[in-house]
C-alpha positions in Angstrom: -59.3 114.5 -17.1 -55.7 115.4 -19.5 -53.3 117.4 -17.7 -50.8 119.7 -20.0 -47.8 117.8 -17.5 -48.0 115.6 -15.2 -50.0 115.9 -11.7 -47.1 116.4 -8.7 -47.4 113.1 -6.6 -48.9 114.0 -3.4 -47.0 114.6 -0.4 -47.9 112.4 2.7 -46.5 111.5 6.1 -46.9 107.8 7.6 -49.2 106.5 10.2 -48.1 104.8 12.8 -48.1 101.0 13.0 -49.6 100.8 9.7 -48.7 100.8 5.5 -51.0 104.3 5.4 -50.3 107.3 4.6 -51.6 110.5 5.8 -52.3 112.6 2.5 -51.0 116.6 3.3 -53.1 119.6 2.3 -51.6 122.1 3.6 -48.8 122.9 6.3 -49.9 125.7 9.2 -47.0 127.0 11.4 -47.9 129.0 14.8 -45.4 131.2 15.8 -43.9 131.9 19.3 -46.4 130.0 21.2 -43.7 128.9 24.1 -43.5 131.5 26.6 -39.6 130.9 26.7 -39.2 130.9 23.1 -41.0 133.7 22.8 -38.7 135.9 25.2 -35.4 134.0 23.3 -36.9 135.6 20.0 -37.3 138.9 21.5 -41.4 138.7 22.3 -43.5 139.4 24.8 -45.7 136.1 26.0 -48.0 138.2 27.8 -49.6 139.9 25.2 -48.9 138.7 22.2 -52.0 136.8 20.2 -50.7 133.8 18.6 -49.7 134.2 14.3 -50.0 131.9 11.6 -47.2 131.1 8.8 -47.6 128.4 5.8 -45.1 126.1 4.7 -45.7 124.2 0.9 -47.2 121.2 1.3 -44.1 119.2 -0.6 -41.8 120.2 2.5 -42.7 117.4 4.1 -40.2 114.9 4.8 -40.6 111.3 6.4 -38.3 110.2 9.4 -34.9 108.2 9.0 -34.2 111.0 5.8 -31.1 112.7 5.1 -31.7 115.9 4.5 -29.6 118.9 2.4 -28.3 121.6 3.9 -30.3 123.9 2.2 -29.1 126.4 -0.4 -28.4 130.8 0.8 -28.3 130.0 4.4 -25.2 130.0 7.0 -27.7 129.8 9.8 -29.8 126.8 9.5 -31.9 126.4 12.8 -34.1 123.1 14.2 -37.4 123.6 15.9 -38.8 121.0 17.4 -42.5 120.7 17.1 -45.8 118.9 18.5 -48.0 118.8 14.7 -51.4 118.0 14.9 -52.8 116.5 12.1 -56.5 117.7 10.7 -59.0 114.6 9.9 -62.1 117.0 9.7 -62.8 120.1 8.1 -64.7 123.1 9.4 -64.2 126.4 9.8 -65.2 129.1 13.3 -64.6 125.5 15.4 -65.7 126.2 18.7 -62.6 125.4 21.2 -64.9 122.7 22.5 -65.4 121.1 20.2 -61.9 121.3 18.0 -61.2 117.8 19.5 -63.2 116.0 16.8 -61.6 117.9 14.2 -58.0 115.9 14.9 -57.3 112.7 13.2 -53.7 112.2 15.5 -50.3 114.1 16.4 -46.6 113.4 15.2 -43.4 114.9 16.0 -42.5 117.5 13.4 -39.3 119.4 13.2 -39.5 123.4 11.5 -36.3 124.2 9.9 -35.7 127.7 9.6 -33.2 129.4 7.3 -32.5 132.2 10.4 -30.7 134.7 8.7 -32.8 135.1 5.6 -35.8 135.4 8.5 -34.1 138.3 10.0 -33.8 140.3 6.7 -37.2 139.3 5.9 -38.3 140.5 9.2 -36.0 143.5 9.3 -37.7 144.7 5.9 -41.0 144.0 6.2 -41.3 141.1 4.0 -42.9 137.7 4.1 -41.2 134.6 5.9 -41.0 132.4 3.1 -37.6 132.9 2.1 -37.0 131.8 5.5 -39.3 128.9 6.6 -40.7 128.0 3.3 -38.3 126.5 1.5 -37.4 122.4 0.6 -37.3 119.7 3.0 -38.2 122.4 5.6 -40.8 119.9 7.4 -39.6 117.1 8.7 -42.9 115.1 10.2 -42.5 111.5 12.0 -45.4 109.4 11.4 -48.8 110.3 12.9 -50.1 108.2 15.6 -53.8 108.1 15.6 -56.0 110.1 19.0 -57.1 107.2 20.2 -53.9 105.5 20.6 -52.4 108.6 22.6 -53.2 108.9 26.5 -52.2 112.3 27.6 -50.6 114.6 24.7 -51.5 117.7 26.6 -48.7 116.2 29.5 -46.1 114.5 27.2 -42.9 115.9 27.1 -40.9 117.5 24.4 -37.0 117.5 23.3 -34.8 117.5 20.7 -30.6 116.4 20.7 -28.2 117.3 18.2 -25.2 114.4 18.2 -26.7 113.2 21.2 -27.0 116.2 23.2 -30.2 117.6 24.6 -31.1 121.5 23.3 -34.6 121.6 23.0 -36.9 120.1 26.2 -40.2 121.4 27.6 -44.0 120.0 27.8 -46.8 120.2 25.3 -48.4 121.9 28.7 -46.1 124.7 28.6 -48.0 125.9 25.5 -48.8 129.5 25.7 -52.1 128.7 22.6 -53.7 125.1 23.8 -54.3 122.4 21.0 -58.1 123.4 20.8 -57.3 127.2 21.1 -54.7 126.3 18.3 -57.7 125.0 16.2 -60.3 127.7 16.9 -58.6 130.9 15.7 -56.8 129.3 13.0 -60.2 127.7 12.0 -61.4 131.6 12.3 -59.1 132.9 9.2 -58.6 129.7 7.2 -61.2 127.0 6.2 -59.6 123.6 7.3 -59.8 120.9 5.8 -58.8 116.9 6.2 -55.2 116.6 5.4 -53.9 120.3 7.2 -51.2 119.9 9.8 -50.1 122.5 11.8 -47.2 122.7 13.8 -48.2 124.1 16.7 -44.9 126.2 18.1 -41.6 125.2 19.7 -40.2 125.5 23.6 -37.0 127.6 23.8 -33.2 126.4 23.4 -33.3 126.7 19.2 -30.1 126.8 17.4 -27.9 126.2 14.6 -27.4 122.6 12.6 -24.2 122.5 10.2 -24.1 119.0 7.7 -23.3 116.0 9.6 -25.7 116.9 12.2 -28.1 114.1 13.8 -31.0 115.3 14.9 -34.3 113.6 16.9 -37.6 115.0 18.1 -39.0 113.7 20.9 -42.7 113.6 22.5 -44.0 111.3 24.7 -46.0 108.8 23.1 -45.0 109.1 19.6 -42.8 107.7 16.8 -39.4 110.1 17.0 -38.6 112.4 14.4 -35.0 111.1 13.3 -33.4 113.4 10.3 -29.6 113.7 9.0 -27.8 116.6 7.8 -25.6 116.0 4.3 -24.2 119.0 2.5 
């Protein structure tokens, strides 16, 4: 097959404790699905079902990267992350069975351009202005299910320079893992190579350059980025 330019390289995240790579599909994003966060962003936990947002899959971004500040934003915000990462397609997965759909889990990191999310939100239009954009998925290296023990009990943090603002459990989810799986499953045919990052607890906030910022979940390779304007 002759393409008119050249194919775009395709964007991957390490596994880890290996040289492989972990081809990326597509990035899912769930939104307010920390009870916390939720009220922070003015929600209701209670009742609201969980929603879906897409990031490029080229947003991706290895650990140990310095990172642009990126470009139209004076309110760049970290959100620390649990992503699971999809080794088997299907589509209407029963919860019980969304298990066997996961290859492994890595620490991701969903940058958010906060105050071109507000005017998006204020007018009615899509988020991509505000989550969408370059570099805006940091993902640490995947570590495979069967080298994880508990992920629905592992803790979850995130420090700027050394200080904690981010810290909560993956059991504090409001959506579980394989709820996660099942309704996105019900509006989107997954496939292997789909991560989704599946929400963040409360304590989000603003990164300026020269910021130093790691992810933390029990169990799993850090997410380790750098801000440089």
């Amino acid at each position: 097959m002759t393409f008119v330019i050249d194919p775009v390289k395709t964007p991957s995240v390490a596994v880890a404790n290996t040289d492989l790579r972990f081809p990326v599909r597509r990035i899912f994003c769930v939104g307010r699905n920390y009870a916390e966060h939720t009220r922070e962003m003015g929600g209701d936990p209670e009742r609201e079902p969980p929603f879906f947002f897409t990031k490029p899959a080229d947003a991706v971004v290895d650990s140990s990267t310095e990172i642009f500040y990126p470009k139209l934003t004076k309110d760049l915000h970290h959100e620390v992350e649990l992503v699971i990462a999809i080794g088997k397609g299907g589509e209407n997965i029963p919860k019980e069975q969304a298990s066997a759909h996961i290859f492994g889990y890595a620490v991701g990191i969903d940058l958010t351009r906060r105050d071109l999310q507000k005017i998006a939100k204020e007018t009615g239009r899509p988020w991509d202005s505000g989550k969408a954009f370059d570099q805006s998925a940091p993902c640490a290296a995947i570590t495979p299910v069967g080298d994880i023990a508990d992920i629905g009990q592992a803790n979850i943090s995130l420090s700027v320079n050394g200080e904690t603002r981010q810290s909560g459990t993956i059991a504090d989810l409001i959506w579980t893992i394989d709820e996660v799986i099942s309704i996105l499953s019900e509006s989107f045919s997954l496939a292997p190579g789909d991560l989704i990052y599946t929400g963040t607890p409360a304590g989000v906030g603003p990164l300026v350059p020269g910021d130093h910022v790691i992810g933390r979940i029990t169990g799993l390779p850090p997410i380790d980025i750098r801000l440089t304007a």
